[in-house]
N, C-alpha and C positions, 0 to 999 in steps of 0.2 A: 721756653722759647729762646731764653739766652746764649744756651749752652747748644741747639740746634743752629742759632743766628752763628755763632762760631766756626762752626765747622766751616759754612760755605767762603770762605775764604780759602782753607784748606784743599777741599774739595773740585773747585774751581782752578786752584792752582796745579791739580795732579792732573786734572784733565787738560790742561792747556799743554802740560809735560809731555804725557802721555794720550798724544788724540786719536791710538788706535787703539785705548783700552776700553770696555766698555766698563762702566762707573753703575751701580743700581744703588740709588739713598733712601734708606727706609726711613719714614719716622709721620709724627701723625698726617694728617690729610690737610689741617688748617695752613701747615708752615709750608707747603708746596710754591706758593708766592717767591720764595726769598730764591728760589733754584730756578723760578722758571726761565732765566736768562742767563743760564750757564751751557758750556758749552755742549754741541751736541750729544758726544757721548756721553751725557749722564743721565739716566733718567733717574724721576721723582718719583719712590712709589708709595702714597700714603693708604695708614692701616692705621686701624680701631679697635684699640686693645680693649676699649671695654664691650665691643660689641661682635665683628667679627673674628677677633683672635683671643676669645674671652678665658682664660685659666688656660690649665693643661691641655685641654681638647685640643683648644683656641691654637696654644703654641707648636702644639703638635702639626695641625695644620699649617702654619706660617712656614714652620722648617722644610716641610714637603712641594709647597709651593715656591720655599728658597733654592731647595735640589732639582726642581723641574726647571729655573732657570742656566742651569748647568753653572754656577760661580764658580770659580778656583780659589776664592779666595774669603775670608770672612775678618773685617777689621770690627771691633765692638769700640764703640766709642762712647759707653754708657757703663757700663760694668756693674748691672744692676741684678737682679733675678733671672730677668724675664730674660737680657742678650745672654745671661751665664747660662742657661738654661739650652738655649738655641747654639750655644758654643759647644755645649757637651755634647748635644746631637750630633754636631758636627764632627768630633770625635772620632767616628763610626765611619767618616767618609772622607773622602779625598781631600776636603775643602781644608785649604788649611787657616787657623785664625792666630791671632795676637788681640790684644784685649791694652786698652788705656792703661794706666797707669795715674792711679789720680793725687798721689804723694799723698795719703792719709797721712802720714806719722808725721812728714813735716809739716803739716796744715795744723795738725795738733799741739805740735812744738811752738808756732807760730801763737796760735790761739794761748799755749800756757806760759810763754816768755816773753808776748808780747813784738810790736813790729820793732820795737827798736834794736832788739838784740837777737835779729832775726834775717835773714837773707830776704829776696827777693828770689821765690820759687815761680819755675815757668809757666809761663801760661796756659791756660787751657788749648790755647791753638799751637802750643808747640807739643803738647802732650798729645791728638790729634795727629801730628805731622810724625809724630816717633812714630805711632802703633802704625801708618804707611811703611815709614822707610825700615821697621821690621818684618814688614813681608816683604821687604824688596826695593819698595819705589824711593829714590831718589830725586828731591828735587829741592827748590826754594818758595814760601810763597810769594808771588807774584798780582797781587788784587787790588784795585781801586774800588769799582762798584761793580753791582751789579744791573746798572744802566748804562748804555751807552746815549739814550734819548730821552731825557727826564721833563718831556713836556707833560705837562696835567690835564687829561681830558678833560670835556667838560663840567663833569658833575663835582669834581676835585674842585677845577676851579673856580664855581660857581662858590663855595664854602672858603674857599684862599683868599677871593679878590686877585688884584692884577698887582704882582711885584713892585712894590715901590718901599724905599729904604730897608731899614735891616728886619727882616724875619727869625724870630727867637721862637724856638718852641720850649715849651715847659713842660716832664714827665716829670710828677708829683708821690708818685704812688709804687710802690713795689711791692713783692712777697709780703715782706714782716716788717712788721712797728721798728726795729732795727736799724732798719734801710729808709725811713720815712723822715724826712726833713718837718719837724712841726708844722702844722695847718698854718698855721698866724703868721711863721716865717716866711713860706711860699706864698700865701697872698702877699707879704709885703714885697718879695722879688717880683709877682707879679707887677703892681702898684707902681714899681717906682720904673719897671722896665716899659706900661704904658706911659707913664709922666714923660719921659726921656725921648717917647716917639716912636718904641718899637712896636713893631705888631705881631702879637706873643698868639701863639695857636697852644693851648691847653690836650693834652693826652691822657687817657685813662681807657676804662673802664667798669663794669658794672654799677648798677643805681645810685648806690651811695656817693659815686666817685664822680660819676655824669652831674648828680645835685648839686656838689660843690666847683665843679667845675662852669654848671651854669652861671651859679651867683656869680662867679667873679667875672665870666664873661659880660653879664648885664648890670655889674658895677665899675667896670674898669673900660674905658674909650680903645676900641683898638685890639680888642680881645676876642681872640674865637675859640669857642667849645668843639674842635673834633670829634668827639666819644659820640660815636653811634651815627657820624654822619658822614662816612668818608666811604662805605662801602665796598668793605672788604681792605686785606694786608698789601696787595698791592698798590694800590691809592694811595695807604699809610704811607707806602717808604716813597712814593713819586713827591709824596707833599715834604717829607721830610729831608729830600732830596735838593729839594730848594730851598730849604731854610740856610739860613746864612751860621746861626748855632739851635744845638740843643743843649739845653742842661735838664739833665734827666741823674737821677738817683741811679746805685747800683743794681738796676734791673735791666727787660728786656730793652729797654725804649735805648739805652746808652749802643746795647749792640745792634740794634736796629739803624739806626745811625750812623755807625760805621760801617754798614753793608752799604752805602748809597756817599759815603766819603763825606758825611755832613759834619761839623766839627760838635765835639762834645765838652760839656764843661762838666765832667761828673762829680757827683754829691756823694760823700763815704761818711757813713755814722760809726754802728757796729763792725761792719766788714773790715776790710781792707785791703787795695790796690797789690798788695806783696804777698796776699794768697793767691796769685795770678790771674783773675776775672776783668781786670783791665778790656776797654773793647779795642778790638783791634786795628792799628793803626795812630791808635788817640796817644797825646802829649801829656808825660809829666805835670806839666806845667799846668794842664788845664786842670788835674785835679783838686779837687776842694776837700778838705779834712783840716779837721783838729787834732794838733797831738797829743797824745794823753797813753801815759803807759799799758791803761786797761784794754787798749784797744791793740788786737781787732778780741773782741767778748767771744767771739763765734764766727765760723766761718760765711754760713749760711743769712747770720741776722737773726736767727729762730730762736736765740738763748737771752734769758732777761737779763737787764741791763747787772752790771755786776754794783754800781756805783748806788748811795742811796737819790744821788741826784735826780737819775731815771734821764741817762741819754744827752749827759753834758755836751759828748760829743756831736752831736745835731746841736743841742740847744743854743750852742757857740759859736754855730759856724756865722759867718757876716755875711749876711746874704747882698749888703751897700758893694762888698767888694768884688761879687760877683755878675753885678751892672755895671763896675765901673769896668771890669776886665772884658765885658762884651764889648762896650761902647771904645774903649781905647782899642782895643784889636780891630773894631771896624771902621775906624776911623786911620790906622793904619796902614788895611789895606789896601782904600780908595783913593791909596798915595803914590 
């Protein structure tokens, strides 16, 4: 979802450029939400890789119903099997393609030397913006949200309540153990950001995730459980849209965020911000890390901790300073 939340910046920004082109963005059916308020030439077209486009049949199919749309053009902004797959098809015909570029070898150099003796490699959205302006398109991005009108229907805001003082939301949870801020420490940034007055809206999903997010809702004044009651991705980002911060881990919840221009305080354990995953738009400053040479362990999160400590990096971070850094910044803006 992260790497799809990405593009539409991108995306959004070529059709504004270009608003006689017309734009087709394939990708699953759930993330069609984050595009639906882009301009009109772009349509959204979501597919079901495990069910209607399933193996080789499956992709054989897709490519034929890509050439029935008559494209001139094919940008792959995945570079995985299935688009390498559909690029060779392509091969055979007119359509011409370029393919991302995802810096493997620096990302590894990174991961084996460590950030400190390491550049800062581009973003995923400029990586994105290359594989366009290799077929041609010239432009800059250009993007704030993708709302122009961020009021909350009802059913949103029967679950919000009515705006009053500052709205924190909290994403606790990503991919991998990696990326996960201790249990104990994020209740306690919960804890101390109800004490303080804020009114913290909780994000997740599945069971496990919804369980622990209830307890803290029904132990901390002030607290609301989202998971499983906002219905559906667009609601998600109208509610997040009015938050005043998120501080969300290196997962989807930090890009989601940035599509709706909400400020991010992001949590970095194993990763790290200079393998380009930063969300888009978001401040230095706001980032939260430890430094410590072992890090980033792994690009993804997905490799165990190298330390015997098991995740110094999380286990260090002060979560005191990342309530005071809300609370000073909103008290500065109401200046």
């Amino acid at each position: 979802m992260g790497d799809v939340a990405m593009c539409v910046p991108v995306v959004w920004s070529l059709a504004e450029k270009y608003n006689d082109l017309e734009i087709i963005f394939m990708s699953r059916k759930n993330f069609a939400p984050m595009f639906a308020s882009c301009p009109q030439n772009v349509k959204y077209v979501g597919i079901d890789l495990k069910k209607d486009y399933k193996g080789i049949a499956g992709l054989n199919r897709l490519y034929k119903e890509i050439r029935a749309m008559h494209v001139d053009a094919y940008a792959d902004f995945h570079d995985v099997l299935r688009t390498k797959y559909l690029r060779f098809r392509s091969l055979f015909s007119s359509i011409k393609t370029q393919k991302i570029d995802k810096g493997r070898a620096d990302k590894k150099r990174l991961v084996n030397k460590g950030a400190d003796n390491c550049d800062t490699l581009p973003t995923t959205i400029e990586r994105y913006t290359d594989v366009l302006r290799k077929l041609g398109f010239n432009f800059q991005i250009d993007f704030k949200s993708i709302f122009t009108d961020n009021t909350m229907p009802q059913d949103v805001a029967a679950v919000a309540g009515t705006k009053q003082g500052v709205w924190v939301g909290v994403a606790p949870f990503a991919a991998h153990k990696g990326k996960i801020l201790p249990m104990e420490k994020t209740e306690a940034l919960v804890k101390s950001l109800s004490e303080k007055g804020a009114k913290v809206f909780l994000f997740g999903a599945g069971e496990k995730e919804k369980a622990i997010l209830e307890a803290w809702q029904n132990q901390y004044p002030n607290t609301v459980n989202t998971a499983g009651k906002l219905g559906g991705l667009k609601n998600e980002l109208l509610l997040i849209s009015n938050l005043d911060f998120m501080v969300s881990m290196d997962s989807a919840n930090m890009h989601l965020a940035s599509l709706v221009g909400t400020r991010v305080i992001s949590v970095w354990g194993a990763t790290h911000p200079k393998a380009g995953f930063l969300g888009y738009g978001q401040q230095e400053s706001d980032i939260v890390q430890t430094p410590l040479p072992c890090r980033p362990c792994s690009i993804y999160g997905n490799k165990e901790c190298r330390l015997q400590s098991k995740y110094k990096c999380l286990y260090d971070i002060d979560v005191q300073a990342i309530v005071d850094k809300i609370f000073q910044s909103a008290q500065e803006s109401s200046h």
